[in-house]
Biopython code that builds the backbone (N, CA, C, O; Angstrom):
import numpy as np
from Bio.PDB.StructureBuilder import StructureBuilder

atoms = [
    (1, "UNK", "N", (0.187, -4.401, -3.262)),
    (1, "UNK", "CA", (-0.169, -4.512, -4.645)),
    (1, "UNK", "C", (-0.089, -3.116, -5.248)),
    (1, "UNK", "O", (-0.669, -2.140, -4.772)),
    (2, "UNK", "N", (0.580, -3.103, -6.197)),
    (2, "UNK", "CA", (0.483, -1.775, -6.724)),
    (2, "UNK", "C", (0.467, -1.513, -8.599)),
    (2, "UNK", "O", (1.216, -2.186, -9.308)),
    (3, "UNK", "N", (-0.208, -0.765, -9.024)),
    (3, "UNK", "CA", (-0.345, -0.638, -10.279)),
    (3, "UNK", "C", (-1.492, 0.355, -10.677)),
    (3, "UNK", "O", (-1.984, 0.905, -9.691)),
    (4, "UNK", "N", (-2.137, 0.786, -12.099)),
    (4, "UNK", "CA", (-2.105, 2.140, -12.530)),
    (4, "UNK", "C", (-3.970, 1.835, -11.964)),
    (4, "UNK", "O", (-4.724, 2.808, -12.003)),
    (5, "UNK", "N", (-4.338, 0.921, -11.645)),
    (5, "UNK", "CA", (-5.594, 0.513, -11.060)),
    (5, "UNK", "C", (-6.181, 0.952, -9.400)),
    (5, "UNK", "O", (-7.285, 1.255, -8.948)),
    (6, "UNK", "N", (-4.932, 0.814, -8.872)),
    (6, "UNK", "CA", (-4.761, 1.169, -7.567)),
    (6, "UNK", "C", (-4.147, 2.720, -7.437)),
    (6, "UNK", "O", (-4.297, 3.551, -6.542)),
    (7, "UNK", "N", (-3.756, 2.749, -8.088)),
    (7, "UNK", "CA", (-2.619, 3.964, -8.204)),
    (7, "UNK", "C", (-3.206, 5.297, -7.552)),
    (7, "UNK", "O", (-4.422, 5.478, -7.496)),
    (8, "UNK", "N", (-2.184, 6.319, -7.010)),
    (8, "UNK", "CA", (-3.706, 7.340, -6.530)),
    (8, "UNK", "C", (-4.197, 8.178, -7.398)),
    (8, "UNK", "O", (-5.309, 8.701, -7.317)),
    (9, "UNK", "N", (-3.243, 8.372, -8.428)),
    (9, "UNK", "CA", (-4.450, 9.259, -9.586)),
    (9, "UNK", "C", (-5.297, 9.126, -9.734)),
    (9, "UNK", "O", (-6.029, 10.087, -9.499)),
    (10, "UNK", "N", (-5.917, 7.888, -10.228)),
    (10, "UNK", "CA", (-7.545, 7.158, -9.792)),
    (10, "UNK", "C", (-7.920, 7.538, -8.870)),
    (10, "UNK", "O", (-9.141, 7.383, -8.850)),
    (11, "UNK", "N", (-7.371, 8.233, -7.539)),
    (11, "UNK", "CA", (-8.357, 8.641, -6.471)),
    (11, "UNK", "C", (-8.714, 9.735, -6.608)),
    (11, "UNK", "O", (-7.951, 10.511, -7.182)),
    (12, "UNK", "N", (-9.714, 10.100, -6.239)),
    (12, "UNK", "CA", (-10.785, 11.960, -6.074)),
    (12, "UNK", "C", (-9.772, 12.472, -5.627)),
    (12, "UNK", "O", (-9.030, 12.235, -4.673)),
    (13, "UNK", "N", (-9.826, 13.455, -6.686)),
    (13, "UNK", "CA", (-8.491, 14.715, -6.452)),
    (13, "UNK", "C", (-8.798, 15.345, -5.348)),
    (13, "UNK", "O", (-8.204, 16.423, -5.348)),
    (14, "UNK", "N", (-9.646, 15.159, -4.089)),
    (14, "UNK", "CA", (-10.019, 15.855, -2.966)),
    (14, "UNK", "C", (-8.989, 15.225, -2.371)),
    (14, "UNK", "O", (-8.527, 15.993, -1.527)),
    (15, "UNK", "N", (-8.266, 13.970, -2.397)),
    (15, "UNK", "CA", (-7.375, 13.075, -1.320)),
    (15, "UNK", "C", (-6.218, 13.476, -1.921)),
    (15, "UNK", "O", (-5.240, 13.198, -1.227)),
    (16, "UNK", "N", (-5.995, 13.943, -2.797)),
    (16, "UNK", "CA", (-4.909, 14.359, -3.102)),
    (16, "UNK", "C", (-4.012, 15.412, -2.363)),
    (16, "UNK", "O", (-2.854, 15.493, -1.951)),
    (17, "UNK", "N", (-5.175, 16.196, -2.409)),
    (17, "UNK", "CA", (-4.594, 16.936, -1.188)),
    (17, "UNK", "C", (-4.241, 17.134, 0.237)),
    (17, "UNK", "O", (-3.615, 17.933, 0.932)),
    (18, "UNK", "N", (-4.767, 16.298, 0.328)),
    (18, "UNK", "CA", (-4.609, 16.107, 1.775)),
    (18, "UNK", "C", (-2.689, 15.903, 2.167)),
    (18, "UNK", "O", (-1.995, 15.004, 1.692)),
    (19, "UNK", "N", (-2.366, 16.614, 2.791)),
    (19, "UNK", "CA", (-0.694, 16.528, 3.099)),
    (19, "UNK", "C", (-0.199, 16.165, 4.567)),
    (19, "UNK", "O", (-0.346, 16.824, 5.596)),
    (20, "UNK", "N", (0.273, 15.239, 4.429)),
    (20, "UNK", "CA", (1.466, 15.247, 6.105)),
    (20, "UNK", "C", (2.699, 15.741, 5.759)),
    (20, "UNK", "O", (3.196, 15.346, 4.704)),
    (21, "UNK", "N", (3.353, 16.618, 6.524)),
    (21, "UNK", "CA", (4.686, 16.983, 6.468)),
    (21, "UNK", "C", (5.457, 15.728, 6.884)),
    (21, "UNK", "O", (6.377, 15.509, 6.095)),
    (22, "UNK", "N", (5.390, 15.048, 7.641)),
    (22, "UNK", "CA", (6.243, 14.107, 8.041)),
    (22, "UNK", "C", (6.768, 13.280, 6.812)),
    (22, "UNK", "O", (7.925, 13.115, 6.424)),
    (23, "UNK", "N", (5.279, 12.693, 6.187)),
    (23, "UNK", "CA", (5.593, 11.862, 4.715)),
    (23, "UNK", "C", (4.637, 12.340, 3.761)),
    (23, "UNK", "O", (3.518, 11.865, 3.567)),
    (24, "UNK", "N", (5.249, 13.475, 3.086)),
    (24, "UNK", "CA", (4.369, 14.675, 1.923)),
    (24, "UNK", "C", (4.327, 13.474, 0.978)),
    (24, "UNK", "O", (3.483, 13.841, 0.160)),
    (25, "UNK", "N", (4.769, 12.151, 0.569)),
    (25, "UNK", "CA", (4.147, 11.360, -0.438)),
    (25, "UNK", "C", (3.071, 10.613, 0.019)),
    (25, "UNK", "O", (2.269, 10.360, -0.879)),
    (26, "UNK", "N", (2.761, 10.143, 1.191)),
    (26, "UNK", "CA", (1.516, 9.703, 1.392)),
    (26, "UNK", "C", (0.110, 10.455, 1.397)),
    (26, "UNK", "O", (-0.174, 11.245, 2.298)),
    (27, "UNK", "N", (-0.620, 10.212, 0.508)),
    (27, "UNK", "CA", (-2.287, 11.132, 0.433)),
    (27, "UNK", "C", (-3.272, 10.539, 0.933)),
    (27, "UNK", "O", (-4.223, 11.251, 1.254)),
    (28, "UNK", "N", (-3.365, 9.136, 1.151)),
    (28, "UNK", "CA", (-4.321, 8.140, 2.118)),
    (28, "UNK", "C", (-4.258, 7.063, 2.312)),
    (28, "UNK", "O", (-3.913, 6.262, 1.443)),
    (29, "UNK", "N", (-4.684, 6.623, 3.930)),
    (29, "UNK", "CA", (-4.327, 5.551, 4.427)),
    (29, "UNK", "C", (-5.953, 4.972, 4.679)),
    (29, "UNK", "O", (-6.866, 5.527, 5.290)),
    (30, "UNK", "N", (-5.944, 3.835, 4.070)),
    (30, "UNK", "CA", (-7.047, 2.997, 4.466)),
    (30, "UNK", "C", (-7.054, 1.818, 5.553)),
    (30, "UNK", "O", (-6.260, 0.878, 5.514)),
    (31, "UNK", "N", (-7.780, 1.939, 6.266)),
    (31, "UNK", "CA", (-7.526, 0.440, 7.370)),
    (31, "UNK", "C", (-8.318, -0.330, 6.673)),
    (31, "UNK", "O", (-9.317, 0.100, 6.096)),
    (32, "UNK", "N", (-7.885, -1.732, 6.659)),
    (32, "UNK", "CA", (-8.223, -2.404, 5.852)),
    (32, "UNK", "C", (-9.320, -3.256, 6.920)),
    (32, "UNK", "O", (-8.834, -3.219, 8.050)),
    (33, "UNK", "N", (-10.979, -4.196, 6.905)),
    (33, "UNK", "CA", (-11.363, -4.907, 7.885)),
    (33, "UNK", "C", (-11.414, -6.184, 7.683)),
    (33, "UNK", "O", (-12.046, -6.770, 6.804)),
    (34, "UNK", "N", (-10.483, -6.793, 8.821)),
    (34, "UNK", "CA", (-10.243, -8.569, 8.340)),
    (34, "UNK", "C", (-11.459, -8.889, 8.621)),
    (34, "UNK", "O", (-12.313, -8.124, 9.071)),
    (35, "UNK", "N", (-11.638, -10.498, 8.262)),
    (35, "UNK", "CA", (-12.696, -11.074, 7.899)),
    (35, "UNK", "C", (-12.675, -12.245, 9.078)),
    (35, "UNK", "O", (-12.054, -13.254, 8.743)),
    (36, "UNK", "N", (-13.220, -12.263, 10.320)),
    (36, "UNK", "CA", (-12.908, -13.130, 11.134)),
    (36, "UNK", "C", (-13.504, -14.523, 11.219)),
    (36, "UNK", "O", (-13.180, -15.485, 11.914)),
    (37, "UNK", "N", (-14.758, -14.315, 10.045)),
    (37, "UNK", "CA", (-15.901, -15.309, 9.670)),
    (37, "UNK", "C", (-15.198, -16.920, 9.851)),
    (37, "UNK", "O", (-14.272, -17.099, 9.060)),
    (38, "UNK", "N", (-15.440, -17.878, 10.591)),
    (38, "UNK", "CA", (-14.940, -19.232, 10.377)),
    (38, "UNK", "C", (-15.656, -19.974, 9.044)),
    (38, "UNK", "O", (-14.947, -20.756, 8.410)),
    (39, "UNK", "N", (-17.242, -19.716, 8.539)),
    (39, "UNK", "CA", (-17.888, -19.698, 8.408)),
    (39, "UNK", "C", (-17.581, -20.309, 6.665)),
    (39, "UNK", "O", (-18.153, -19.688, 5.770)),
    (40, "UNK", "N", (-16.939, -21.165, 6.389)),
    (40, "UNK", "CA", (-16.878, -21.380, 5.176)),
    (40, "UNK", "C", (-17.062, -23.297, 4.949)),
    (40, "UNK", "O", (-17.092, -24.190, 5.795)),
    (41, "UNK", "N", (-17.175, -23.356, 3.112)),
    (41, "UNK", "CA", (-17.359, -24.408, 3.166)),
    (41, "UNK", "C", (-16.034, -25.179, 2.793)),
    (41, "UNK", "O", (-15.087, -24.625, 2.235)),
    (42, "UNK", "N", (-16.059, -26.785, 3.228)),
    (42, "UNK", "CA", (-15.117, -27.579, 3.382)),
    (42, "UNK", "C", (-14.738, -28.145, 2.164)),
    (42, "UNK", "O", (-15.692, -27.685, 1.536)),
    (43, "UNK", "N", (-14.036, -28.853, 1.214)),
    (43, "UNK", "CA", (-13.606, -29.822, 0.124)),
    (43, "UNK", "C", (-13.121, -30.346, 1.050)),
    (43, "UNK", "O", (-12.689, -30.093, 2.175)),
    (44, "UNK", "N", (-13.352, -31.602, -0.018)),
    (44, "UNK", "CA", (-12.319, -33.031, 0.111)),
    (44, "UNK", "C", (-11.233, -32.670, -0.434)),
    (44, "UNK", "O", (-10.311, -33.347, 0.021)),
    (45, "UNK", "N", (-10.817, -31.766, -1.358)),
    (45, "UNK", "CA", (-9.590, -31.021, -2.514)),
    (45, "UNK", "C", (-9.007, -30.089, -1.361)),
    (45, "UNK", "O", (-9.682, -29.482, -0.530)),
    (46, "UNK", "N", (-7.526, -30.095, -1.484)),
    (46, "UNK", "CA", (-6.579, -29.015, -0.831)),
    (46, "UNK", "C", (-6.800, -28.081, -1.997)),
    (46, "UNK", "O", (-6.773, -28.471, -3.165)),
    (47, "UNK", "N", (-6.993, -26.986, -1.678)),
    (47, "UNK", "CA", (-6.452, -25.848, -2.898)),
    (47, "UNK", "C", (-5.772, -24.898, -2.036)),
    (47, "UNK", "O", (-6.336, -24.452, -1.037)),
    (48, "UNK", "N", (-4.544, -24.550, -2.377)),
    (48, "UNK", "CA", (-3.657, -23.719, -1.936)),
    (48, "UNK", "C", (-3.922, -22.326, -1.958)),
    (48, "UNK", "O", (-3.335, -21.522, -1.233)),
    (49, "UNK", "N", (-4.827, -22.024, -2.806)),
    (49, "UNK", "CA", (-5.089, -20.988, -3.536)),
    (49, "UNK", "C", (-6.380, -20.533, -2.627)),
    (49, "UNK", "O", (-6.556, -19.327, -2.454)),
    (50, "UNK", "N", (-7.019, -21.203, -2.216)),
    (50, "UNK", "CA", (-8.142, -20.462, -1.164)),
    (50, "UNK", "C", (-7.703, -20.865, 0.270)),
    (50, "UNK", "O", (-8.529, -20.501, 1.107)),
    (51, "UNK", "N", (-6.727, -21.459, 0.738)),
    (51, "UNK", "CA", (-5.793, -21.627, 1.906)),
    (51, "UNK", "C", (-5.275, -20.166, 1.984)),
    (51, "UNK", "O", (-5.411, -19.487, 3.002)),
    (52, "UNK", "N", (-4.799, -19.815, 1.091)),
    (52, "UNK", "CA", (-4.152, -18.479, 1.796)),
    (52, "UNK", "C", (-4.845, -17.298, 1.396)),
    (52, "UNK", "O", (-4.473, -16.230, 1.881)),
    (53, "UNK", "N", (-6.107, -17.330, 0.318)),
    (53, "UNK", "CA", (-7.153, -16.129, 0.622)),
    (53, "UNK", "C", (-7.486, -16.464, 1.932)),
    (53, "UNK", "O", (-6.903, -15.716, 2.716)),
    (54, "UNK", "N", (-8.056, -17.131, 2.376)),
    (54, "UNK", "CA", (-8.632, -17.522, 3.721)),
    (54, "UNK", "C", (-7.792, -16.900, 4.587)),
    (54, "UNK", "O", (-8.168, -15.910, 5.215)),
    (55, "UNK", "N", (-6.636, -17.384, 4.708)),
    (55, "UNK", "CA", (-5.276, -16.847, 5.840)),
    (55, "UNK", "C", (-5.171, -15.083, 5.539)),
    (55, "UNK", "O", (-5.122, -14.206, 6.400)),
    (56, "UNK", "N", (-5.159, -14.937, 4.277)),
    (56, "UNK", "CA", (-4.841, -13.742, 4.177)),
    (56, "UNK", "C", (-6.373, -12.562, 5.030)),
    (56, "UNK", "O", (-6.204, -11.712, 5.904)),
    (57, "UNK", "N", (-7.236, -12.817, 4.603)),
    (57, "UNK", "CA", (-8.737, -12.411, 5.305)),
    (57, "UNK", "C", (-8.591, -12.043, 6.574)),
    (57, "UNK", "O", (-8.909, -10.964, 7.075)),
    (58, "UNK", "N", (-7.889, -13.369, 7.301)),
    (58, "UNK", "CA", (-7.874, -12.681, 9.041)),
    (58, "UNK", "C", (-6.798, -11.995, 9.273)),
    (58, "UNK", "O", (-6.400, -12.083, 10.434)),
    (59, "UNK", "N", (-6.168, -11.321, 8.552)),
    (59, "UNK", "CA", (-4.722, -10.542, 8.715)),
    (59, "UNK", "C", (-5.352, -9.109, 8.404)),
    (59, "UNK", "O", (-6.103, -8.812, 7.475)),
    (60, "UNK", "N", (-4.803, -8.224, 9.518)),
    (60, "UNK", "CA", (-4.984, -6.753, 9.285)),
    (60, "UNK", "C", (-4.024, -6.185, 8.429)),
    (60, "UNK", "O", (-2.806, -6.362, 8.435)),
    (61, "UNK", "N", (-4.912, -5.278, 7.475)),
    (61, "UNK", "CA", (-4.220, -4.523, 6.292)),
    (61, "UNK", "C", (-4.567, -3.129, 6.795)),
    (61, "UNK", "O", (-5.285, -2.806, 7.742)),
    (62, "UNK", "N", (-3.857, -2.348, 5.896)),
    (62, "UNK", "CA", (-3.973, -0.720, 5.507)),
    (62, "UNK", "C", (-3.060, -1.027, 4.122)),
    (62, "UNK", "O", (-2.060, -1.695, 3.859)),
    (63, "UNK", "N", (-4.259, 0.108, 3.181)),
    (63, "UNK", "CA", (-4.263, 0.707, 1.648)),
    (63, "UNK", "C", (-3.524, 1.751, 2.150)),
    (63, "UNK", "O", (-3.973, 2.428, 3.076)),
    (64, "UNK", "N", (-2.227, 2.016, 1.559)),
    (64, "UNK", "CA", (-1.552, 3.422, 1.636)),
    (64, "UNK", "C", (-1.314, 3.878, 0.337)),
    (64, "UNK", "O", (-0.510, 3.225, -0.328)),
    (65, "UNK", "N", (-1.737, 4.668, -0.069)),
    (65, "UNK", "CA", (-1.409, 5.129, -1.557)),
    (65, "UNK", "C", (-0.996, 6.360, -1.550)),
    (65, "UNK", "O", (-1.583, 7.316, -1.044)),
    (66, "UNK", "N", (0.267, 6.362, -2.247)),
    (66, "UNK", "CA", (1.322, 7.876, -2.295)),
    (66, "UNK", "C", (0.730, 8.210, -3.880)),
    (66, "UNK", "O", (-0.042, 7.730, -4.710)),
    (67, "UNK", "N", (1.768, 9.521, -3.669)),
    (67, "UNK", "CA", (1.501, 9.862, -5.158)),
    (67, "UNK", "C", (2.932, 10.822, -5.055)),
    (67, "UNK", "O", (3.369, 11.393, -4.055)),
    (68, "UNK", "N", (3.516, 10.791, -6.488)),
    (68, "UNK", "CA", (5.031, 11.028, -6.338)),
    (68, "UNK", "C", (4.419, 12.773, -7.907)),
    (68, "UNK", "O", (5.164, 13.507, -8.557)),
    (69, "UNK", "N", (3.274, 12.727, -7.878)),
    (69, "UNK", "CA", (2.836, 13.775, -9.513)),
    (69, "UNK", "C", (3.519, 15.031, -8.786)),
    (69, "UNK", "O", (2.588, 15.826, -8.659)),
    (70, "UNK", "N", (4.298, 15.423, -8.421)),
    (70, "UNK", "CA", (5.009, 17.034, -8.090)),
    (70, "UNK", "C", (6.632, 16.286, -8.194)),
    (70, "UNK", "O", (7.579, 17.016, -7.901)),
    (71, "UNK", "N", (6.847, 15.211, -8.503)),
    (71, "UNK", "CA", (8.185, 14.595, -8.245)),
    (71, "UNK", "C", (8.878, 14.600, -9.665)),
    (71, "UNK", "O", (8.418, 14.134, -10.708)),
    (72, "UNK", "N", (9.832, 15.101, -9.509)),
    (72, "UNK", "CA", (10.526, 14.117, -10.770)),
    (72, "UNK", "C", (11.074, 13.214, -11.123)),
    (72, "UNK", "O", (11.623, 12.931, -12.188)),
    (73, "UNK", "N", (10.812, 12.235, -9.334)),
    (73, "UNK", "CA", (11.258, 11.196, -10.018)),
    (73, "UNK", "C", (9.940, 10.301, -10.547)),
    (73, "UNK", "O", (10.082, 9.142, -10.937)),
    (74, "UNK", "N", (8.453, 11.078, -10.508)),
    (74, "UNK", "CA", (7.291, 10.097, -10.741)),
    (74, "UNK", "C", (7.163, 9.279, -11.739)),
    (74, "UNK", "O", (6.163, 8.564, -11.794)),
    (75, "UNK", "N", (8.370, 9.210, -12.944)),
    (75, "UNK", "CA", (8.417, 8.402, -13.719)),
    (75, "UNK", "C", (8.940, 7.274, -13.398)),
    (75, "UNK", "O", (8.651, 6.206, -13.937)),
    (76, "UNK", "N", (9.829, 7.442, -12.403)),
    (76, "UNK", "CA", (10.005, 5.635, -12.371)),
    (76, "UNK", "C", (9.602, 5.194, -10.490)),
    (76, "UNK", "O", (10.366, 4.599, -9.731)),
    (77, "UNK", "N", (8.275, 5.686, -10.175)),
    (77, "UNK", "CA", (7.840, 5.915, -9.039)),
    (77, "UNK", "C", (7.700, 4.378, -8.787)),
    (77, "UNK", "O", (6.721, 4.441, -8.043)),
    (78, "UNK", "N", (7.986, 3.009, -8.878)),
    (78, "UNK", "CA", (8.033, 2.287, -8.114)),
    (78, "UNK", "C", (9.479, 2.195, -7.352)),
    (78, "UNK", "O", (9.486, 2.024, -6.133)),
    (79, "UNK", "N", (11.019, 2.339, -8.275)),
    (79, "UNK", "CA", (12.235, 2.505, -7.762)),
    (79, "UNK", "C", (12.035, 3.175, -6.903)),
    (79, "UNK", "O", (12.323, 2.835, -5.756)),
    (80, "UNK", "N", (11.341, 4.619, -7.266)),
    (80, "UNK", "CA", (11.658, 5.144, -6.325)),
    (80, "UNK", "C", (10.777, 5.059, -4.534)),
    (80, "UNK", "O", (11.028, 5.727, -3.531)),
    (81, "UNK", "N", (9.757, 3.988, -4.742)),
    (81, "UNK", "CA", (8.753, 3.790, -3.726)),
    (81, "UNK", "C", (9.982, 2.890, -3.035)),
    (81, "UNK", "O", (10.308, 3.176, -1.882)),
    (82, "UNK", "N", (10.598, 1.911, -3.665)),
    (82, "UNK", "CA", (11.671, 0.998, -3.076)),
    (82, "UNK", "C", (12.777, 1.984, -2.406)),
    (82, "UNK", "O", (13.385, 1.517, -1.443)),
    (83, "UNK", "N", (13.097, 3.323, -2.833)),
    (83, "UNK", "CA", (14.463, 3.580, -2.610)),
    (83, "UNK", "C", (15.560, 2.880, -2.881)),
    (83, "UNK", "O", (16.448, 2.774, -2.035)),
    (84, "UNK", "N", (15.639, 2.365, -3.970)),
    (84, "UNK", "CA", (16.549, 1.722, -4.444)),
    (84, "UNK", "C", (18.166, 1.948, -4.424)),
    (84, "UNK", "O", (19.018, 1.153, -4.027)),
    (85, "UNK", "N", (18.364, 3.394, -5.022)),
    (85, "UNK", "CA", (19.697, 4.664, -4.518)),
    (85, "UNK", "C", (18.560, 5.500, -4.591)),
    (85, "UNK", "O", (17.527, 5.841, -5.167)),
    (86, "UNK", "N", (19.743, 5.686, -3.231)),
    (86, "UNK", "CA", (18.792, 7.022, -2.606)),
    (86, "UNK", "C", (18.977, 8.442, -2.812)),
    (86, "UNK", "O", (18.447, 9.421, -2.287)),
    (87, "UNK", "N", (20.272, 8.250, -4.121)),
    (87, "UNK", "CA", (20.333, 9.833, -5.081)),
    (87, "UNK", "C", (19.660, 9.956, -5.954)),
    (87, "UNK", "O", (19.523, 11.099, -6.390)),
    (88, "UNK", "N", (19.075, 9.051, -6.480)),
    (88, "UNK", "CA", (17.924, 8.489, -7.555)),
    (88, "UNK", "C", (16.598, 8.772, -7.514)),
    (88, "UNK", "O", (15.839, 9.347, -8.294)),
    (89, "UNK", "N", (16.405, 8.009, -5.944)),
    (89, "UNK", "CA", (15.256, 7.829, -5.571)),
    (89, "UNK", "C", (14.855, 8.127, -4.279)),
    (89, "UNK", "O", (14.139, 7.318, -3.689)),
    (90, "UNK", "N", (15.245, 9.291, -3.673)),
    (90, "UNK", "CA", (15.407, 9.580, -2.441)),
    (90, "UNK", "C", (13.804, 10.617, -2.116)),
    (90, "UNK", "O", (13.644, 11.315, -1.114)),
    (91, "UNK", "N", (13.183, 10.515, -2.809)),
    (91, "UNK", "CA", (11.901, 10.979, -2.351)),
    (91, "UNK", "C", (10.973, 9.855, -2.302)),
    (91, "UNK", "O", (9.776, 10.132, -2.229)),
    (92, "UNK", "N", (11.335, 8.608, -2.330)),
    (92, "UNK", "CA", (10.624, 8.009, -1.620)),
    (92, "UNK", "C", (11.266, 7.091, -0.218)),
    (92, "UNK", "O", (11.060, 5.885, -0.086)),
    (93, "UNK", "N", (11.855, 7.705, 0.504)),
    (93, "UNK", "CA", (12.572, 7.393, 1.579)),
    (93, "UNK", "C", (10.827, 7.959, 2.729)),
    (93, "UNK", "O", (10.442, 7.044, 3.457)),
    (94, "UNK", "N", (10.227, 8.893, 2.787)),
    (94, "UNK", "CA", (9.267, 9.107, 3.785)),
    (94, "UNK", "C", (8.135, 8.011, 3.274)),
    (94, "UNK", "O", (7.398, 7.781, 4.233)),
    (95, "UNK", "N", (7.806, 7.392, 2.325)),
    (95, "UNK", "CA", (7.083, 5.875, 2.745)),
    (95, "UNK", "C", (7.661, 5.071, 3.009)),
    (95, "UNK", "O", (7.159, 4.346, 3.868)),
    (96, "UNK", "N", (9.121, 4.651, 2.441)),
    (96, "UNK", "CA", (9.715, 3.708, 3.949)),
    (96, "UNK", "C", (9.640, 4.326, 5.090)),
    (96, "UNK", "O", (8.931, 3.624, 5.811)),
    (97, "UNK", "N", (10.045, 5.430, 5.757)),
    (97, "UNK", "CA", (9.671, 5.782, 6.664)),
    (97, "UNK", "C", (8.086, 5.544, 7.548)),
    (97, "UNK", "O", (7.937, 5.046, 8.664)),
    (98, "UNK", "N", (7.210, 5.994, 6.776)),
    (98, "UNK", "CA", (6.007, 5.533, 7.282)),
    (98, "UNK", "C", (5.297, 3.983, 7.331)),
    (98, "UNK", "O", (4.226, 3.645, 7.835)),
    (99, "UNK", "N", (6.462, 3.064, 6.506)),
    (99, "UNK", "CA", (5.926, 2.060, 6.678)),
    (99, "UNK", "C", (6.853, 1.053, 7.957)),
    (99, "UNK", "O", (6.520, -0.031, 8.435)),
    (100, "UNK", "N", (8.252, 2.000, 8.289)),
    (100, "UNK", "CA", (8.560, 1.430, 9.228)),
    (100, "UNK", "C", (8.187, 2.062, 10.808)),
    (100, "UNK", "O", (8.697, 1.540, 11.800)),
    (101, "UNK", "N", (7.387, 3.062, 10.909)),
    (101, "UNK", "CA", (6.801, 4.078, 11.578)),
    (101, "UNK", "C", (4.936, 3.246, 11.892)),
    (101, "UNK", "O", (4.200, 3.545, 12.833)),
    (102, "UNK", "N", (4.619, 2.217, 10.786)),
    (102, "UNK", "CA", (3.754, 2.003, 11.391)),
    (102, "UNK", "C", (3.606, 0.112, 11.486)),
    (102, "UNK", "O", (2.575, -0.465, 11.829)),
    (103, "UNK", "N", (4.515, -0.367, 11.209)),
    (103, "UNK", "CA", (4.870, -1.928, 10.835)),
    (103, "UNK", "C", (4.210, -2.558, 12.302)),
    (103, "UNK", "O", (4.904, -2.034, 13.173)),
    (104, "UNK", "N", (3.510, -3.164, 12.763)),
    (104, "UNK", "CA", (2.900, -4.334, 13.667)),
    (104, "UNK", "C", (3.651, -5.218, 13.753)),
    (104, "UNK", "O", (4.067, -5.446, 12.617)),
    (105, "UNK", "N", (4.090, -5.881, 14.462)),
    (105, "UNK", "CA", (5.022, -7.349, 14.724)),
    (105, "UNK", "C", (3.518, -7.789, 15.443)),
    (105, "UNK", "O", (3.376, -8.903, 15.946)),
]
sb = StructureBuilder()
sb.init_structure("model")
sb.init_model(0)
sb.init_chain("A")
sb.init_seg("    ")
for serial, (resi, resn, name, xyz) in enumerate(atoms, 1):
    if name == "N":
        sb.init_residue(resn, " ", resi, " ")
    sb.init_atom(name, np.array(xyz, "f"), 0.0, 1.0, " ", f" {name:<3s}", serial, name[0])
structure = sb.get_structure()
């Protein structure tokens, strides 16, 4: 999920600083804690919509939030989170990197 809510400017400019050389756009990684609780109540109603909050709950996450503010490409910092062209958008090639560096099967 990403947007100006999540975004890391909103985070304490103390995490900002924080740097890896490996991937200088990532500033913090959160582990996210699933919810293993069985512990809920039943309907007679399918709702699809709390079927997969539910599913989603027992799945392990991590919050990674970059920040591209020394970049020029930070104006169109989702292209460039995609790497879309990578003459374009080639500073965000080290969070693909880190997200294929830390991907779980």
């Amino acid at each position: 999920m990403a947007g100006v809510r999540f975004s890391s400017e909103w985070l304490m400019t103390h995490r900002l600083l924080v740097r890896d050389e490996k991937y200088p756009h990532i500033v913090h990684v959160d582990k996210g804690v699933t919810n293993n609780n069985e512990t809920e109540a039943r309907s007679d109603l399918y709702d699809p919509e709390e079927e997969m909050i539910r599913g989603l709950t027992q799945v392990p996450w991590e919050r990674v939030d970059v920040s591209f503010q020394k970049s020029t490409q930070r104006l169109v910092a989702h292209n460039t989170i995609q790497v879309k062209s990578y003459w374009l958008n080639s500073d965000g090639a080290d969070v693909i990197n880190h997200m294929m560096d830390n991907f779980l099967v």
